[in-house]
Residue, then its C-alpha position, 0 to 999 in steps of 0.5 A: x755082358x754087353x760092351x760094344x753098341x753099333x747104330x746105323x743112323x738113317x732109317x735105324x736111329x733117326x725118325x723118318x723126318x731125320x729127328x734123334x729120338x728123346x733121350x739119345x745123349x742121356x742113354x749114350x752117357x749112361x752107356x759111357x758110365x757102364x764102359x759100353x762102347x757106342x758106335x754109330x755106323x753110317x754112310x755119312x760123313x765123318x764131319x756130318x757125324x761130328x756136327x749131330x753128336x757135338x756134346x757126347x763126340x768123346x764118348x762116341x766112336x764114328x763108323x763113316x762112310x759105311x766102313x771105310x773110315x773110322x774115328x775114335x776119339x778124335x783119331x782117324x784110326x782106319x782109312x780105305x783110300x781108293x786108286x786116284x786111277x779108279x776114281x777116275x773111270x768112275x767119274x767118267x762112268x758115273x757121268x754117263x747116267x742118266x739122273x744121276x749125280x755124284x758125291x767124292x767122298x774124301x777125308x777132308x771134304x766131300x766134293x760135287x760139281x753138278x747143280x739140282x735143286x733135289x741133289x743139292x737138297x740132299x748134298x748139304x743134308x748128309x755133308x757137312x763139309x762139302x765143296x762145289x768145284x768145276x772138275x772133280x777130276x781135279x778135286x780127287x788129285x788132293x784129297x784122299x777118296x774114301x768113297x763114290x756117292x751116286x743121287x740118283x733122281x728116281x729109284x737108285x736100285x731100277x737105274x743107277x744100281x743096274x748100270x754099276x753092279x757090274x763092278x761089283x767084281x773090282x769094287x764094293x757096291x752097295x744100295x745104301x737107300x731108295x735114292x743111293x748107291x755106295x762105291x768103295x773098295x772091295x775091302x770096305x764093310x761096316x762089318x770090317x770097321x765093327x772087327x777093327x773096334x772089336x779087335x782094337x778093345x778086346x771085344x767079342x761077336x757074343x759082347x756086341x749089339x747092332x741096328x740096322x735097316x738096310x742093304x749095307x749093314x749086312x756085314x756089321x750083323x754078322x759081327x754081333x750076336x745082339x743082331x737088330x734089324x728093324x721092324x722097317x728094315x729090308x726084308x734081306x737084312x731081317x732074314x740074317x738077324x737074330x732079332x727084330x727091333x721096333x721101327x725107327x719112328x717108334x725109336x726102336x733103337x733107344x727102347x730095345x737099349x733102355x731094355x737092356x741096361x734095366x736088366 
């Protein structure tokens, strides 16, 4: 038996042009009622999360920030802080590229101090909360940074990712889109956060079901048996599960669950 459903949101549950498909808050309702834990598990910002699942918030268990913070009704249950000293290198690394923009990724706000129409566009998409400063330096001396967003203007997997992936050796870095590069600590995976849940409620790989469709939710399949990559879904991601889903444009995630509770 089911008891644990994890989504991925970009490319996974939302369409293309970033729509919920029909039905979302009536099947996460009929999974409260059944006692099915629902997850959603994204690179986005808890507070951007909160905003989309207003009406089901309580019956909702938010994996943000790919992994490295987690809230469960209503409770920070889990955070993977980076080293103020770390974050510092970054920043002065990461200013260094060419076409690329930074995101400070903290628990109370997300901070920016570059102005591009394009970044900027795409700021107040995934961010809620987010505050424009002179020094981000300064802004990472007052919060807690979970995580290092790089927008990349171009293609973030032939610029960006090229000019960091060596510290992959001191730090999580992940392809999270066509325009995003992730940095966290080396701890940070969707796939620890899914272990915390699963731990937390008693909850096993065989018990649980997960969506994705990209390079960073590698881990969280590997929690789960119930492994869906989409039909878009990076050819890395279908090699490792056990299933294929229907793209996200054909609401993939809401069919192959509707399937399941008619069972």
């Amino acid at each position: 038996m089911i008891k644990l459903i994890a989504t991925d949101m970009d490319g996974t549950l939302l369409t293309s042009e970033k729509k919920f498909p029909p039905h979302m808050f009536n099947i996460i309702d009929q999974l409260h009622e059944r006692e099915i834990k629902f997850a959603v598990a994204s690179g986005r910002q808890y507070y951007t999360l909160l905003k989309d699942f207003e009406s089901v918030k309580d019956e909702v268990t938010f994996i943000c920030e790919n992994g490295a913070l987690v809230f469960d009704k209503g409770e920070n249950i889990f955070c993977d802080a980076m080293a103020y000293e770390d974050v510092v290198k970054l920043i002065e690394m990461i200013r260094q590229i060419k076409n690329a923009y930074l995101i400070l990724c903290g628990v109370e706000s997300a901070y920016i101090e570059d102005d591009h129409e394009e970044f900027n566009q795409n700021a107040d998409m995934y961010y809620a909360r987010c505050e424009r400063v002179d020094d981000l330096l300064e802004a990472a001396k007052r919060d807690r940074i979970c995580k290092i967003a790089i927008f990349d203007t171009e293609d973030a997997q032939t610029n960006t990712y090229m000019h960091v992936k060596h510290l992959n050796d001191s730090f999580k870095v992940s392809l999270s889109g066509h325009q995003w590069v992730d940095i966290m600590n080396p701890t940070v995976n969707k796939g620890e956060a899914m272990r915390l849940i699963q731990k937390k409620y008693n909850i096993s790989y065989d018990e649980t079901m997960a969506f994705g469709d990209y390079l960073n939710d590698y881990e969280m399949m590997q929690t789960c048996y119930y492994s869906y990559a989409m039909e878009n879904a990076h050819e890395d991601l279908k090699a490792i599960c056990n299933f294929n889903a229907p793209s996200n444009d054909e609401f993939g995630v809401i069919t192959t669950i509707e399937h399941f509770l008619k069972k």
